[in-house]
C-alpha positions as CSV (number, residue, x, y, z in Angstrom):
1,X,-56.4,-27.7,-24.3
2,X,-59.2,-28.7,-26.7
3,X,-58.3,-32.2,-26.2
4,X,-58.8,-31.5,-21.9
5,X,-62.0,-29.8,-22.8
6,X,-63.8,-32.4,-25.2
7,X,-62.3,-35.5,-22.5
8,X,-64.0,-33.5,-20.2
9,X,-67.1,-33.0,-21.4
10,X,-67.6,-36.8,-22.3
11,X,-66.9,-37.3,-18.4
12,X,-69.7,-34.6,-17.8
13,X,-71.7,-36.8,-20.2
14,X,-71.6,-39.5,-18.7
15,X,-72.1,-37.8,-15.2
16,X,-75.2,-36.3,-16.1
17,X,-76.9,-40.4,-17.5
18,X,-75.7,-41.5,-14.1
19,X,-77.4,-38.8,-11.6
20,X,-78.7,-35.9,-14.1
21,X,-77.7,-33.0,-12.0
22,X,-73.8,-32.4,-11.7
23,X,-72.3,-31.3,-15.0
24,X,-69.0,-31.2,-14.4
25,X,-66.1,-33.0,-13.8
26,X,-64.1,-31.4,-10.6
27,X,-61.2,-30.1,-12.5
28,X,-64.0,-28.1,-14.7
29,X,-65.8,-27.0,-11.6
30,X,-63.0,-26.2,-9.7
31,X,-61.8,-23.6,-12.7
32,X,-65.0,-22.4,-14.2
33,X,-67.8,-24.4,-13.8
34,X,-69.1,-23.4,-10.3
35,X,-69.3,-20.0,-11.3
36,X,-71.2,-20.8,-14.4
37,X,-74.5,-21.0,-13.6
38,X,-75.2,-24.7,-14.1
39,X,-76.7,-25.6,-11.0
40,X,-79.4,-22.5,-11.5
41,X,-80.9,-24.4,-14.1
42,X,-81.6,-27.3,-11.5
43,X,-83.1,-25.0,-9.2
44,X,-86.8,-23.9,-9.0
45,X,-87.3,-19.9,-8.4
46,X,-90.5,-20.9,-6.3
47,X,-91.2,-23.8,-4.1
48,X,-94.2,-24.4,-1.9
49,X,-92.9,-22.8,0.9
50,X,-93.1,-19.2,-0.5
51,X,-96.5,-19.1,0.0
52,X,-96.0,-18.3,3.6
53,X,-93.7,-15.4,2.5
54,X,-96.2,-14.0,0.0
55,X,-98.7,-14.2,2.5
56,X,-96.6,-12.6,5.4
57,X,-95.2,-10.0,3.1
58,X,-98.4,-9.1,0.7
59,X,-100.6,-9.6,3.8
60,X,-103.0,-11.7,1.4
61,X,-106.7,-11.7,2.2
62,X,-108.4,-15.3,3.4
63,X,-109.8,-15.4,0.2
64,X,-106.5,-15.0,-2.2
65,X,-104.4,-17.5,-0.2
66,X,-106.0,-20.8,-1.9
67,X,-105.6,-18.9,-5.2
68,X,-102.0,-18.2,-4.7
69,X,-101.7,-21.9,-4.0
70,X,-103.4,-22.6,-6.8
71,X,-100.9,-20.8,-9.3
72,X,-97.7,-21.8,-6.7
73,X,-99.5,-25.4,-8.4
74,X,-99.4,-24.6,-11.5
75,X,-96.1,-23.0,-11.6
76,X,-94.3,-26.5,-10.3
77,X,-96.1,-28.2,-12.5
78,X,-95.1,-26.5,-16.0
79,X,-91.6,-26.1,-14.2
80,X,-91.6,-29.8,-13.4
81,X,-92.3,-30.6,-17.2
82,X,-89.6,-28.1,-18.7
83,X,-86.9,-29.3,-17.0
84,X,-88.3,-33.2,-17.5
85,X,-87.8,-31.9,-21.4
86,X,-84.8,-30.3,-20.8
87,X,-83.4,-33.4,-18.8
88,X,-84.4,-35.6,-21.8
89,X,-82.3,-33.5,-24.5
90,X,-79.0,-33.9,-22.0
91,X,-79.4,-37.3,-22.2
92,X,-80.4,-37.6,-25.7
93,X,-77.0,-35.4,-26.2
94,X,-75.2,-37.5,-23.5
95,X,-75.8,-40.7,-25.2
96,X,-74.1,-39.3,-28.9
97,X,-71.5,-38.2,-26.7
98,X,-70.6,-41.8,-24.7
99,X,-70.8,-43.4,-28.1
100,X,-68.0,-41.3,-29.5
101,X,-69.9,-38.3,-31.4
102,X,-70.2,-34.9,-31.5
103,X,-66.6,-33.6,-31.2
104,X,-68.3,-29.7,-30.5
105,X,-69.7,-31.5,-27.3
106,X,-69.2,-28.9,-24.8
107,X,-70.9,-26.3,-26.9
108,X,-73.9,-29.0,-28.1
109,X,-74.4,-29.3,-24.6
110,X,-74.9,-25.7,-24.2
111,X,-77.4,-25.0,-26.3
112,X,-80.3,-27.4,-24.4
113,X,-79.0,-25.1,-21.6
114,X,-79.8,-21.5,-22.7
115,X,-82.9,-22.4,-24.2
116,X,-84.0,-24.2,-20.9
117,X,-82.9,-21.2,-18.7
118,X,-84.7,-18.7,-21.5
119,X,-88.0,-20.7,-20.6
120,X,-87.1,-21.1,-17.0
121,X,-87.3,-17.3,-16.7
122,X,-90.6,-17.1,-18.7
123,X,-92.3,-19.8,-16.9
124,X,-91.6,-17.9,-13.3
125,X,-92.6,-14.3,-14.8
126,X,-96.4,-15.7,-15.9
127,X,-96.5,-17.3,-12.1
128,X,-95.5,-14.1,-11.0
129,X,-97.7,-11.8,-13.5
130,X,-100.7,-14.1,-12.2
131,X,-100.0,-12.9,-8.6
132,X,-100.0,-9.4,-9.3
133,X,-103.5,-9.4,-11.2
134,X,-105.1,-11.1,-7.8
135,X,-103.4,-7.9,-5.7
136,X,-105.0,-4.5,-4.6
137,X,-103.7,-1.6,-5.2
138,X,-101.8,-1.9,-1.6
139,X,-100.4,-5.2,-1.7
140,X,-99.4,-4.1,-5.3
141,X,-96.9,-1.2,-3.1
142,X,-95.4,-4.5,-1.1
143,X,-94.3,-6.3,-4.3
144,X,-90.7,-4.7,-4.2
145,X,-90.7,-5.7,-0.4
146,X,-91.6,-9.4,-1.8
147,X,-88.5,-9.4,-4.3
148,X,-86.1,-8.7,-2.0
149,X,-87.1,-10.6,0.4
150,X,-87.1,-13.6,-2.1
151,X,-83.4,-12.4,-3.2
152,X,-82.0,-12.7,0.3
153,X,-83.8,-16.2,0.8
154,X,-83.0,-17.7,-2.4
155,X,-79.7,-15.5,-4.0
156,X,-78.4,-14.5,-0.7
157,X,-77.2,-18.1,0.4
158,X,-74.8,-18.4,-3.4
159,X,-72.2,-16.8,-1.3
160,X,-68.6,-18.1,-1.2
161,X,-66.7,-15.9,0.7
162,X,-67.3,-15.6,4.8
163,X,-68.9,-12.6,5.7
164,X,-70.5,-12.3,2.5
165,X,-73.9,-14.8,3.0
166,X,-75.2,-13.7,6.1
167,X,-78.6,-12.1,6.7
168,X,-79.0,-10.0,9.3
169,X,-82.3,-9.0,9.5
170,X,-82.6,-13.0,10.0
171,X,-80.0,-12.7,12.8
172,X,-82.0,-9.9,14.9
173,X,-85.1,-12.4,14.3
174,X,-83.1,-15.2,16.0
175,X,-82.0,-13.3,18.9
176,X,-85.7,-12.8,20.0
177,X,-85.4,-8.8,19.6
178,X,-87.7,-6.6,21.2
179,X,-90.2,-5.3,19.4
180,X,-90.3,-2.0,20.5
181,X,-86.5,-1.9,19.7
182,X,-86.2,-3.3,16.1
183,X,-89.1,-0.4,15.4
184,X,-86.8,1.9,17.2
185,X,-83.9,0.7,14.8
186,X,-86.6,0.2,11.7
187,X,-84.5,3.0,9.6
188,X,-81.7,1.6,10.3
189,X,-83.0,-2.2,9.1
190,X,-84.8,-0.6,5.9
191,X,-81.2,1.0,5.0
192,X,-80.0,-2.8,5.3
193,X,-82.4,-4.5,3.1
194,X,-82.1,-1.8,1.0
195,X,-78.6,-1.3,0.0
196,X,-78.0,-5.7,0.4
197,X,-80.4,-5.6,-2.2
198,X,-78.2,-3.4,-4.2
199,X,-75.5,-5.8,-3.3
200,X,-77.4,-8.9,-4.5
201,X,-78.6,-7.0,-7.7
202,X,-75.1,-6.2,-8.5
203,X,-73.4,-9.4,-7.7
204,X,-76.1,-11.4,-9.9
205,X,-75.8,-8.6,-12.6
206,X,-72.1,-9.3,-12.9
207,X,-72.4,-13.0,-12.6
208,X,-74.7,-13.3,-15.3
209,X,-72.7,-10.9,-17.2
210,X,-68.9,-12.9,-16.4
211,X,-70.6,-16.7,-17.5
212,X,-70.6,-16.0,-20.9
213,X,-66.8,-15.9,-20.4
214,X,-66.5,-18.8,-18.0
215,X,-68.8,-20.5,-20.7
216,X,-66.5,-19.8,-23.1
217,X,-63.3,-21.0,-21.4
218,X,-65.0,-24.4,-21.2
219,X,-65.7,-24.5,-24.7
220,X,-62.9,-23.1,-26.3
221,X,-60.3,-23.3,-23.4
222,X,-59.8,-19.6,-23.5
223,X,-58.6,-19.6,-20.1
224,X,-57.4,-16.1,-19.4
225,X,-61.1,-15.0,-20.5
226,X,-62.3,-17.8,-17.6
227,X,-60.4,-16.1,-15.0
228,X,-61.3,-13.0,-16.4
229,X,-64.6,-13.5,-15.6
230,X,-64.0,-15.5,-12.3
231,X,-61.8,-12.2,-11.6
232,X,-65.2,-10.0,-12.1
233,X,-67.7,-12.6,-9.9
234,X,-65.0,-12.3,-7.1
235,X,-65.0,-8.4,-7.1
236,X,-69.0,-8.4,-6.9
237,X,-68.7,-10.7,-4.2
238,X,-66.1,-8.3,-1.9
239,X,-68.2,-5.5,-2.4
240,X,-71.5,-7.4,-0.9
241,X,-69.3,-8.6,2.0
242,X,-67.7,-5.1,2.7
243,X,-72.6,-3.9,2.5
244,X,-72.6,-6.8,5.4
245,X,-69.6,-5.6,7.3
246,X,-71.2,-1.8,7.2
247,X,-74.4,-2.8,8.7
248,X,-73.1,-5.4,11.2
249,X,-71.6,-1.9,12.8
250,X,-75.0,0.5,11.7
251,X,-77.3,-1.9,12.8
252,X,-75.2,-2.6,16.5
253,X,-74.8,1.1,16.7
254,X,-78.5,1.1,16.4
255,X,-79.5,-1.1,18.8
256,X,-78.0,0.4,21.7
257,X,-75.2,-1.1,24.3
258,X,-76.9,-4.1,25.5
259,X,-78.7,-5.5,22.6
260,X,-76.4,-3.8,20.2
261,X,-73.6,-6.5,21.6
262,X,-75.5,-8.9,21.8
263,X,-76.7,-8.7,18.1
264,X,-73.0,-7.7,17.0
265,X,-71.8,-11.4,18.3
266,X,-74.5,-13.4,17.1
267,X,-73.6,-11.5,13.5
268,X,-70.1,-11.9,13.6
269,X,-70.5,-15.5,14.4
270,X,-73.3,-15.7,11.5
271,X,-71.0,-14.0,9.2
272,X,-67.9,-15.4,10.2
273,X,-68.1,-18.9,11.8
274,X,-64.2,-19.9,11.0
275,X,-62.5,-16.5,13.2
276,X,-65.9,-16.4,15.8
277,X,-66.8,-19.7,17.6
278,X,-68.5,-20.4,21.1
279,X,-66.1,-19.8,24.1
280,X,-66.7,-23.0,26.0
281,X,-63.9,-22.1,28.3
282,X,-65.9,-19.3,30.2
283,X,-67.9,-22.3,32.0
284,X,-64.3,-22.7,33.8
285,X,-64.3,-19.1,34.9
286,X,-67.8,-19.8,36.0
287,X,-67.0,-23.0,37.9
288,X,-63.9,-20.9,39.3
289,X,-65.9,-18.2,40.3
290,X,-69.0,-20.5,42.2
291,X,-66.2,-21.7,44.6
292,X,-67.3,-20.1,48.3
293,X,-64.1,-20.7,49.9
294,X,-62.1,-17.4,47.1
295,X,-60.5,-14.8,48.8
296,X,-61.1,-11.1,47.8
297,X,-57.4,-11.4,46.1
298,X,-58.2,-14.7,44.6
299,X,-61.4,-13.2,43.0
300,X,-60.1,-10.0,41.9
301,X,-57.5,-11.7,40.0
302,X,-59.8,-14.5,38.9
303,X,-61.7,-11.5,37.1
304,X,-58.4,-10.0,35.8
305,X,-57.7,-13.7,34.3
306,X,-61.2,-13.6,32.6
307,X,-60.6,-10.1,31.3
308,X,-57.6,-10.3,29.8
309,X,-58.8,-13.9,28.5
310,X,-61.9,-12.2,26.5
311,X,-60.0,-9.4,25.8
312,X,-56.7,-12.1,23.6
313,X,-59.4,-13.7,22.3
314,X,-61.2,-10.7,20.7
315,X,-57.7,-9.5,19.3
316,X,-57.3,-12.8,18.0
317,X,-60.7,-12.6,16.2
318,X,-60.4,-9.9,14.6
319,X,-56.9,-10.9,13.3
320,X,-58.8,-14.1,12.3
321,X,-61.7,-11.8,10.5
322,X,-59.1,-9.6,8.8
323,X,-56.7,-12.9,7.2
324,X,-60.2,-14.4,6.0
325,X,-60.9,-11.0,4.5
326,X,-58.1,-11.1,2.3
327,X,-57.1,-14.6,2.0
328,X,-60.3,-15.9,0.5
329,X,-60.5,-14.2,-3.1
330,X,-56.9,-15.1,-3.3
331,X,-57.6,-18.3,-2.8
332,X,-60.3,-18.4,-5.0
333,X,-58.3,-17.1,-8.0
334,X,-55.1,-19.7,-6.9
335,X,-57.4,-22.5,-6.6
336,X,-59.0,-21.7,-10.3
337,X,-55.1,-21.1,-11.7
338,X,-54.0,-24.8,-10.0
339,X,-56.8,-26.8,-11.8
340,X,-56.1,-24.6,-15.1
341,X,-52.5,-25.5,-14.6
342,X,-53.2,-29.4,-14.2
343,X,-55.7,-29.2,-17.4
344,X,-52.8,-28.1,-19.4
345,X,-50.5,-31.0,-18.0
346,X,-48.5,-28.3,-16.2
347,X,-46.8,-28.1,-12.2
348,X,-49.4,-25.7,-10.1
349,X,-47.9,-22.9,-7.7
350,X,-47.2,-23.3,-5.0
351,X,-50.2,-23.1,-2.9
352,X,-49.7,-19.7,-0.4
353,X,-48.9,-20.3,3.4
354,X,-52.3,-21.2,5.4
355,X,-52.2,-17.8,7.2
356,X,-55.0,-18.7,9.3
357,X,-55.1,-22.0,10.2
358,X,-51.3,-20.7,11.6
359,X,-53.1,-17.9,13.6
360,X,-56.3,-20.1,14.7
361,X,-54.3,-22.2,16.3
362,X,-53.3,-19.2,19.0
363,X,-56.9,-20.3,20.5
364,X,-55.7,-23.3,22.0
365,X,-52.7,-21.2,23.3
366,X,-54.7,-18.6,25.4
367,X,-57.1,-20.8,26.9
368,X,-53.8,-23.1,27.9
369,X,-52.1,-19.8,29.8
370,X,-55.7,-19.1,31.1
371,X,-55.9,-22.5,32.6
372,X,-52.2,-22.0,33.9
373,X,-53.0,-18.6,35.4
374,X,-56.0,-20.3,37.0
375,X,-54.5,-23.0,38.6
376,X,-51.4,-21.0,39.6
377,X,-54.4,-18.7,41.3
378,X,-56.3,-21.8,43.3
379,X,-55.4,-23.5,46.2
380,X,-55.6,-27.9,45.3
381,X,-58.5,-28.3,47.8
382,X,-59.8,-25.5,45.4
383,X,-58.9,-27.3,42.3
384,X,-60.9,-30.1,43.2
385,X,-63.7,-28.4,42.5
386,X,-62.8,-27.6,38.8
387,X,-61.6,-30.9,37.6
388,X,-61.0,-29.4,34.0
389,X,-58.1,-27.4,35.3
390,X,-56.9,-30.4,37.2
391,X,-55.7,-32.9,34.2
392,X,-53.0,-30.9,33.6
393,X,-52.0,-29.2,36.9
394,X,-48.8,-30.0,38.0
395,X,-48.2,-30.9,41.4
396,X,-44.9,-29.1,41.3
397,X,-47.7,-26.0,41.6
398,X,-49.1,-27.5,45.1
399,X,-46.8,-25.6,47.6
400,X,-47.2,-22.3,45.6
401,X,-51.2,-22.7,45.3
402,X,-51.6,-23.7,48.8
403,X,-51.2,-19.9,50.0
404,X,-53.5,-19.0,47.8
405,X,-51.5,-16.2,46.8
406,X,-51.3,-15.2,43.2
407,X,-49.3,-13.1,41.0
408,X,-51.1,-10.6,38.3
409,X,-49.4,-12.2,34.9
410,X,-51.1,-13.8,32.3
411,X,-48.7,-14.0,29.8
412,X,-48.6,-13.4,26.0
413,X,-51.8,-13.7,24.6
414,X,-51.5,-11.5,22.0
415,X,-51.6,-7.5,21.0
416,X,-53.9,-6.3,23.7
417,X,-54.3,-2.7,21.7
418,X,-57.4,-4.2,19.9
419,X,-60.5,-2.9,21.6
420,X,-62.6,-4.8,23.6
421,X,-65.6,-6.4,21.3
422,X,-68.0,-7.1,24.4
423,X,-67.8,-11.1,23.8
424,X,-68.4,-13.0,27.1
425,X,-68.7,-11.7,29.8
426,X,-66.7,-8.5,29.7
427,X,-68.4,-5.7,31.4
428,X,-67.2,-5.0,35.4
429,X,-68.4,-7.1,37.8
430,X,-71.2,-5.0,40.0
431,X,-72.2,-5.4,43.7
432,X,-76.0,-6.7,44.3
433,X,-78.4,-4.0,43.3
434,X,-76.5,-2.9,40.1
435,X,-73.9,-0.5,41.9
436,X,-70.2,-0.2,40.8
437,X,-67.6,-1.4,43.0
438,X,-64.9,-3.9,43.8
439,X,-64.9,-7.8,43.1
440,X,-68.0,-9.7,43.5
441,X,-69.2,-12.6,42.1
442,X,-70.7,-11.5,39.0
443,X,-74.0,-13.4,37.3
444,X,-73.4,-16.2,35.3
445,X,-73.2,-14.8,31.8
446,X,-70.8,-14.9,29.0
447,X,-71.2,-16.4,25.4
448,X,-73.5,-19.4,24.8
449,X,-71.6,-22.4,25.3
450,X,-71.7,-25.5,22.9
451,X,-69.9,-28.2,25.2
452,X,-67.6,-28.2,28.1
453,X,-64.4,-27.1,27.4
454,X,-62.0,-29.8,27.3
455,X,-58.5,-28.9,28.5
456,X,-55.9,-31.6,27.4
């Protein structure tokens, strides 16, 4: 294994003299090195930008903004000449290693590392030390305010795991919330930040603590203490994911029925783009539903089609949610275990069955018997309205449509015991004025659509 670990760090070398930023070979990142904190050292802790958040946050006075900038100056500029220096002695070290020395390479290439990140941490402390003496007494209060938001903005985004990056109080901002209701829900926001900011503590506490063991791994190829510590990062990360999950719930509950869904989607989506996506196929029902010539039978079972459309495709969702839930630390850990196995010349495991890319596939399935139900529901002069439904109608259907009587059976689209998660256009249709009732032809609503839907 020491022979693996020194071949790859002369590869790293000579990485690092070609681009100075990646350094690791992918079998090294893919066990250990992505979780070692490499890349941080790379990374500024304040750019330009956060002058606009000190300013929002502290509520700086006209006269202490061109001070800020001032030290925001000064800060890039010792940070641009420490990791210049630090740059230097990786390449000084890169050069012994491409010309065959230092056989302790990994760990040479260490040290220039931990001193650099040592100084990295001092040189953003005096930046931040020469804030606080500029601050009143009130401002002063706002500082914690200021450090988490700087955690969600800069920390937050390391995530690996879905569910576990999002920010919500960025969500509710890009849903245009109503003022007067995010102050209603402003207890139930300040619970958020404050217990994700437990959650990014925690996770960067036990990340920090677990790289001296992936550090190790790559230096000594100690790789049960590499997975050890991968095992540790992993955990951290759940546990922030299952904070976001929580408040996705508190924060709808919140928010009340209307904006409360309407925030719940736009979270889940956030939070989970591979189980929630756009559901292009409600501009069908909405073509369906703009036709003038639909009878009261065709329209109530139009609505019944949508229904039990919304209502598969939430099931399938949350199935979706669920798999990524527990699939994605496993695969984490498997991935790590395959490139360990490869280091050491050895056969990987087999790689577990793709659980959801076997379930995602269902989408395809229930907007298929939707279209089906659909056509079997239309008349053809009808269909000719909604050509999307007609490149696979079958003229077979023509006879049967032409009555423009229809049956009530969508067909399997899944366990319908799931409740409904008030995506689309779910709610019952109302007659003008708002009043309960029978079919009519409800507003155009549903989810936000990205393209037509494309039925083939």
């Amino acid at each position: 294994m020491k022979t693996v670990i020194r071949s790859i760090s002369r590869a790293m070398a000579l990485t690092l003299v070609a681009s100075l930023a990646p350094l690791l070979t992918s079998s090294a990142n893919a066990q250990f090195g992505g979780e070692a904190g490499f890349r941080k050292a790379f990374q500024p802790d304040y750019l330009a930008r956060d002058a606009e958040l000190l300013n929002e946050i502290l509520a700086l006075e006209e006269w202490q903004k061109p001070i800020v900038e001032v030290l925001l100056d000064d800060y890039q500029t010792d940070y641009r000449a420490g990791e210049a220096s630090f740059r230097n002695r990786l390449m000084d070290i890169s050069g012994q290693l491409a010309a065959g020395g230092q056989d302790d390479a990994m760990r040479q290439l260490l040290v220039p590392f931990q001193e650099w990140e040592l100084e990295k941490s001092k040189i953003a402390k005096r930046f931040e030390d020469d804030v606080r003496i500029q601050l009143s007494d009130d401002q002063t209060a706002r500082w914690p305010a200021l450090e988490r938001a700087l955690r969600r903005e800069k920390i937050l985004p390391d995530s690996v795991l879905s569910g576990e990056g999002v920010d919500l109080i960025l969500v509710s901002k890009q849903i245009d919330l109503p003022l007067d209701l995010r102050r209603g829900a402003e207890e139930a926001f300040l619970a958020y930040e404050l217990q994700l900011d437990d959650g990014l503590t925690a996770r960067d506490l036990k990340a920090g603590e677990a790289q001296a063991d992936l550090r190790e791994a790559l230096i000594g190829g100690d790789t049960a203490r590499g997975l050890s510590g991968l095992g540790k990062i992993l955990d951290s990360r759940v546990a922030l994911r299952i904070v976001q999950d929580r408040h996705i719930e508190e924060l709808t509950a919140a928010l009340g029925a209307e904006w409360g869904a309407t925030f719940r989607q736009a979270a889940l989506r956030a939070a989970y783009p591979k189980a929630y996506r756009a559901r292009t196929f409600m501009t069908v029902f909405e073509q369906v539903l703009a036709i003038d010539s639909l009878t009261e039978e065709q329209l109530s079972a139009v609505l019944e089609t949508r229904d039990q459309y919304v209502l598969a495709m939430d099931t399938l969702e949350a199935k979706l949610r669920t798999i990524l839930q527990r699939e994605e630390p496993e695969r984490e850990l498997a991935t790590a275990n395959a490139a360990t196995a490869r280091a050491r010349g050895e056969s990987p495991a087999t790689k577990p069955a793709d659980t959801f890319r076997i379930e995602a596939a269902r989408r395809e399935t229930i907007q298929d018997e939707a279209a089906t139900r659909l056509r079997d529901i239309l008349t053809p002069e009808q269909l000719e309205q909604v050509p999307v439904l007609l490149k696979r109608s079958s003229p077979g259907k023509a006879d049967e449509r032409s009555s423009g009587k229809v049956n009530n059976r969508f067909g399997d689209a899944g366990d319908q015991s799931h409740s409904n998660t008030n995506f689309g256009d779910t709610g019952r249709p109302t007659r003008p004025g708002g009043a309960p009732g029978g079919p009519a032809r409800p507003p155009r609503g549903g989810a936000p659509m990205d393209a037509p839907p494309t039925i083939e």
